[in-house]
Residue frames as a rotation matrix with the C-alpha (Angstrom) as fourth column:
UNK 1
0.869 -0.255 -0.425 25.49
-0.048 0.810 -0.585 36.77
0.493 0.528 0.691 91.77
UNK 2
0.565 -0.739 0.368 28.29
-0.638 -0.108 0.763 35.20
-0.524 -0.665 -0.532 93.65
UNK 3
0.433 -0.687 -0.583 31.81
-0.227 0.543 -0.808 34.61
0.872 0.483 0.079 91.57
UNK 4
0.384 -0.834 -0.396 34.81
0.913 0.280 0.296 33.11
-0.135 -0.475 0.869 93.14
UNK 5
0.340 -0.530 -0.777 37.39
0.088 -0.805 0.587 35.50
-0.936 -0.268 -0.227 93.53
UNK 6
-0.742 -0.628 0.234 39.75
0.078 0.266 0.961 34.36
-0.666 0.731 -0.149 90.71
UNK 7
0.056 0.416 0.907 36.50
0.996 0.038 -0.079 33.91
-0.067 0.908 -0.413 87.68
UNK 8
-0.823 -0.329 0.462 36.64
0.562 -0.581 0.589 36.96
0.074 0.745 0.663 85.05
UNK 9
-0.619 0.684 -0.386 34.60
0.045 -0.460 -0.887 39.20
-0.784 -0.566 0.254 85.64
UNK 10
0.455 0.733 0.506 31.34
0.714 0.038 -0.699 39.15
-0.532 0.679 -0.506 82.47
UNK 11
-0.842 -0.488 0.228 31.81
0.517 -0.613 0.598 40.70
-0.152 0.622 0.768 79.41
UNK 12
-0.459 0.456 -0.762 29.85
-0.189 -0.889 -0.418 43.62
-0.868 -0.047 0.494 78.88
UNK 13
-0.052 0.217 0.975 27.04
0.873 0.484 -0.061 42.91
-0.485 0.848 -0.214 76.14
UNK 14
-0.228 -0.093 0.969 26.31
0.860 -0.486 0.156 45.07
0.456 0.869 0.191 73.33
UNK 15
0.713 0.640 0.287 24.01
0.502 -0.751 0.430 47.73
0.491 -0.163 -0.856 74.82
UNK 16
0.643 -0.543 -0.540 26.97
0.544 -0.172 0.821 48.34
-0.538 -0.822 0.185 77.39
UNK 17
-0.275 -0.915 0.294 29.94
0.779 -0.033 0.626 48.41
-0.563 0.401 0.722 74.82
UNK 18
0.022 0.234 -0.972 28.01
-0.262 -0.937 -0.232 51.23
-0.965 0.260 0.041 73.01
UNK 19
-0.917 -0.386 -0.098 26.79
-0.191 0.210 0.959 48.96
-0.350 0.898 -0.267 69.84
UNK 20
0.275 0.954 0.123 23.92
-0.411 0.232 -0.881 48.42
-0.869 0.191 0.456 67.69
UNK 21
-0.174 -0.086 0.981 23.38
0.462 0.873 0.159 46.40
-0.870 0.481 -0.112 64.91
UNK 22
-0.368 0.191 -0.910 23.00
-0.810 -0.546 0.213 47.66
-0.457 0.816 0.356 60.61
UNK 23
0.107 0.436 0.894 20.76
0.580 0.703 -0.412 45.37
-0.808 0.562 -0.177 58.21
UNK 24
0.056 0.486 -0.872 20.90
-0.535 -0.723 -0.437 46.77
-0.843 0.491 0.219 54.57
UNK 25
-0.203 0.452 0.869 19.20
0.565 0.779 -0.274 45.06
-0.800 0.435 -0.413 51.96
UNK 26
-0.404 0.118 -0.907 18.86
-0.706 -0.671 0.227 46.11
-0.582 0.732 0.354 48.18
UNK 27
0.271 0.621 0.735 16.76
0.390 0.628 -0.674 44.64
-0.880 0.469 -0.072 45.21
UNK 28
0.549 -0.476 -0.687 19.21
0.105 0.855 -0.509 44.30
0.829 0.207 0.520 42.97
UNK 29
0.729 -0.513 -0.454 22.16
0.569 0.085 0.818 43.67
-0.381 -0.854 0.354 45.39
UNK 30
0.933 -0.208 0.294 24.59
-0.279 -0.933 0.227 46.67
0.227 -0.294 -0.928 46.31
UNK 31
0.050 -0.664 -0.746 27.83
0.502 0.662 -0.557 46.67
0.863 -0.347 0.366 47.22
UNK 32
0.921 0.139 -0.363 28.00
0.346 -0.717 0.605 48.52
-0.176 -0.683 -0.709 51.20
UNK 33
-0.439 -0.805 0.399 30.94
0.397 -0.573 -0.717 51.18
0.806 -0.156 0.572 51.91
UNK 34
0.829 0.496 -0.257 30.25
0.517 -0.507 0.690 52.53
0.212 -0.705 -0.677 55.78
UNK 35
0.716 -0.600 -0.356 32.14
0.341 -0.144 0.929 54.84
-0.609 -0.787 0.101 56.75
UNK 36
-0.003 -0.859 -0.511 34.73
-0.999 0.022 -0.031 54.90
0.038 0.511 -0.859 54.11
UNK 37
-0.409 -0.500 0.763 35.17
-0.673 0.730 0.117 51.38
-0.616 -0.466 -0.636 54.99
UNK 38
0.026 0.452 -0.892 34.16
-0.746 0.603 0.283 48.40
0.666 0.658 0.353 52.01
UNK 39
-0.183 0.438 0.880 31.57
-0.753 0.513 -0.412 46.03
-0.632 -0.738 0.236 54.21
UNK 40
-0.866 0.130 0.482 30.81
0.300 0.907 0.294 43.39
-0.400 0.400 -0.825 50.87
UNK 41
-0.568 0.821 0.066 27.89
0.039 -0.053 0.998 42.93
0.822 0.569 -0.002 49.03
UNK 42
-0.195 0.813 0.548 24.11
-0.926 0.032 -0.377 43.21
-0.324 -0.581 0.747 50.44
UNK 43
0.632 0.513 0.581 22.16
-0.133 -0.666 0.734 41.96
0.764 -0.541 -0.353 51.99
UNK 44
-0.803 -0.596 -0.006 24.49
0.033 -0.035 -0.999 42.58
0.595 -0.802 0.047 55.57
UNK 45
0.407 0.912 -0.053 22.24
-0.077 0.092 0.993 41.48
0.910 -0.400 0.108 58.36
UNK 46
0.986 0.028 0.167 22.34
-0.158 -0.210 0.965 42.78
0.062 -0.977 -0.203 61.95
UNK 47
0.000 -0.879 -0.477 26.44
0.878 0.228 -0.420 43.23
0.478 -0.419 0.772 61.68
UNK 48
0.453 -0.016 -0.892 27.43
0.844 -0.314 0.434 44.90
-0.287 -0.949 -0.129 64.77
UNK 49
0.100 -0.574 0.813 28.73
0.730 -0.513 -0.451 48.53
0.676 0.639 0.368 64.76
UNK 50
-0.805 -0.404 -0.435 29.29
0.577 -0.364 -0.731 51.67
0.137 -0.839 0.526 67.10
UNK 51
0.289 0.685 -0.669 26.52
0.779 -0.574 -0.251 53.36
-0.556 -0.449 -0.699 68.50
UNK 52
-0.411 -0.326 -0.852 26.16
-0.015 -0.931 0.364 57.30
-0.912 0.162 0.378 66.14
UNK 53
0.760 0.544 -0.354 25.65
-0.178 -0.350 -0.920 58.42
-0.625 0.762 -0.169 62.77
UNK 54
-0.136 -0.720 0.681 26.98
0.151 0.664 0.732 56.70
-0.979 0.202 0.018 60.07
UNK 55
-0.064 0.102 -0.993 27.37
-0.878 -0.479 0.007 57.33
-0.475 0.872 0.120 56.37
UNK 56
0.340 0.166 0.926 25.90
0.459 0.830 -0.318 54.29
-0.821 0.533 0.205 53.96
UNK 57
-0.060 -0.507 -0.860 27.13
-0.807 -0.482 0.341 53.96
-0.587 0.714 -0.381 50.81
UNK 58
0.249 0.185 0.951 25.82
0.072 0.975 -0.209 51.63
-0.966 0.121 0.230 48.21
UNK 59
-0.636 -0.641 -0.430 27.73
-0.418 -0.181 0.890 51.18
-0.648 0.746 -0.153 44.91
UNK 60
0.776 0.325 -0.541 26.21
-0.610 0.606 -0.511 49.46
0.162 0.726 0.668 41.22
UNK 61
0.341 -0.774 0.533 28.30
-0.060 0.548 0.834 46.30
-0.938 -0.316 0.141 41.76
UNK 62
0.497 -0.335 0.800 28.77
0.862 0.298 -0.410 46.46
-0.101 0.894 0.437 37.50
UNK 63
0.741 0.236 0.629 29.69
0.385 -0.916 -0.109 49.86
0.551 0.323 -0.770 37.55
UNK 64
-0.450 -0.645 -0.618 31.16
0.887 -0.405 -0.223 50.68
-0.106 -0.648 0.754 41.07
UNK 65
-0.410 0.457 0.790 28.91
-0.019 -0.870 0.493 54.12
0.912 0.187 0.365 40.26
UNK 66
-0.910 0.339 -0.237 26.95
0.322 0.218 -0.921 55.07
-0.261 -0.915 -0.308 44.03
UNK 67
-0.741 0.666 -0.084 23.92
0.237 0.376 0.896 54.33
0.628 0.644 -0.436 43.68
UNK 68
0.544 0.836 -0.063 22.35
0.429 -0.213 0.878 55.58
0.721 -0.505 -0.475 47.03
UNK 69
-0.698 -0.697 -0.163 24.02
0.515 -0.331 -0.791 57.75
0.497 -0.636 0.590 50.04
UNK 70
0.635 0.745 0.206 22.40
0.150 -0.381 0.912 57.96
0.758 -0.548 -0.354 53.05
UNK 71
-0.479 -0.750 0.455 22.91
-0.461 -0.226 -0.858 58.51
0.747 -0.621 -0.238 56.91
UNK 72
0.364 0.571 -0.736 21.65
0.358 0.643 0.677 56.01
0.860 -0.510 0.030 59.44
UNK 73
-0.390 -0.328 0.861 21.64
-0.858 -0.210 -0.468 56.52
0.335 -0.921 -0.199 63.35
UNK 74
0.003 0.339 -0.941 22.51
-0.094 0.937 0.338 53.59
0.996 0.088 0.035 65.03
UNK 75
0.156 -0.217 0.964 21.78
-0.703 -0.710 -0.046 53.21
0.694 -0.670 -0.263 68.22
UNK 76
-0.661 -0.551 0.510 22.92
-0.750 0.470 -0.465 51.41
0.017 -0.690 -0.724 71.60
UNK 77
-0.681 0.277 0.677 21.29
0.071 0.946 -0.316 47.75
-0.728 -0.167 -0.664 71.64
UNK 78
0.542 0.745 0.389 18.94
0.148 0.371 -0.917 47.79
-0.827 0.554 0.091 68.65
UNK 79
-0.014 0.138 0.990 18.67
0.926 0.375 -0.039 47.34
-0.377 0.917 -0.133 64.69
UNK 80
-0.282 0.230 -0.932 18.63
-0.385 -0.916 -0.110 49.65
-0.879 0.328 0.347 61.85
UNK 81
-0.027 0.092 0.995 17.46
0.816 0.578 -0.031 48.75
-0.578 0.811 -0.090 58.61
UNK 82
-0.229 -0.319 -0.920 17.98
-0.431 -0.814 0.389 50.18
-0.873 0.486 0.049 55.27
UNK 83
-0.145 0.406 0.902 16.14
0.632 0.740 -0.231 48.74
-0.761 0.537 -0.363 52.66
UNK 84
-0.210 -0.080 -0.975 16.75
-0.570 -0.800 0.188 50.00
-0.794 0.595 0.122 49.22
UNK 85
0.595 0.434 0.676 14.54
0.063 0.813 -0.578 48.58
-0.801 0.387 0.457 46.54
């Protein structure tokens, strides 16, 4: 591919930047905590995250009680899912 001098050079897509994607779905709905971090209610579909092992956390949304605690490995360009019925 030939740029001009002066155009920006491409942004690196996911697979580069060292990201993959988290789905997690619950039946009822969950609230999410990754990380430490409060992500909202389920379901959270394909939001982007860092490439590694990651602590899930799903809460009772009447409660606030956790209700499931897992670890997911996400890796570079693809999906995880977590489906918790």
């Amino acid at each position: 591919v030939i740029r001009p001098v002066d155009a920006p050079a491409p942004r690196p897509d996911a697979a580069a930047a060292g990201v993959g994607r988290l789905t997690i779905t619950a039946d009822p709905f969950a609230y999410i905590r990754v990380d430490g971090k409060d992500l909202g209610a389920t379901p959270l579909i394909k939001a982007q995250i860092a490439a590694g092992s990651h602590e899930v956390v799903l809460l009772w949304p009447d409660s606030g009680e956790v209700r499931v605690r897992r670890t997911v490995e996400v890796r570079v360009g693809q999906t995880t899912t977590l489906n918790v019925p």
